[in-house]
N, C-alpha and C positions, 0 to 999 in steps of 0.2 A: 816647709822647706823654702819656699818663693817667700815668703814673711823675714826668714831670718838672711835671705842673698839682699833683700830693701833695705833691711836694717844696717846690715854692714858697709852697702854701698851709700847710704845717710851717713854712717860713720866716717866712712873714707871721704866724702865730700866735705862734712865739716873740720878733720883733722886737715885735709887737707888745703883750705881755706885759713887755718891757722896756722900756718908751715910745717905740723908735723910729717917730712912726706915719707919717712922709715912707714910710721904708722898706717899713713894714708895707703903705701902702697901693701902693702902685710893685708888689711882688709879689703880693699880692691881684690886682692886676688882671691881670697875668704869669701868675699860674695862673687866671685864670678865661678869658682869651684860650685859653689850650692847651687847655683845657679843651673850648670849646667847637669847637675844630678839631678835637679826641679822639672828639667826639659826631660832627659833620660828618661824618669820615673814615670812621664806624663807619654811619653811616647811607648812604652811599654804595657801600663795599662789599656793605651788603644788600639796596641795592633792584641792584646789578648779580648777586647771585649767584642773586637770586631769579628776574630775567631769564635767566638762564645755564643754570638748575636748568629752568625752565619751556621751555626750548628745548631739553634733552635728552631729554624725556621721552617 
């Protein structure tokens, strides 16, 4: 998920260096969504592993 928020935000950098800025801004916001479900998903599995770690012990 973090691989495909880099790659959009590379997209929006070069479209946006070529004055596409419709485009540029369309993927800007494309990786900053993934992005933040990258974070989401990443903070989810650690508040579950920390529960999971604290129950084996």
């Amino acid at each position: 998920m973090l691989k495909w928020a880099f790659i959009f935000f590379v997209i929006s950098l070069v479209t946006g260096l070529l004055g596409f800025s419709g485009i540029s801004s369309a993927t800007a916001g494309i990786a900053k969504i993934l992005f933040y479900i990258a974070v989401l998903i990443f903070l989810v599995f650690l508040i579950l592993a920390l529960m999971v770690g604290g129950a084996v012990t």
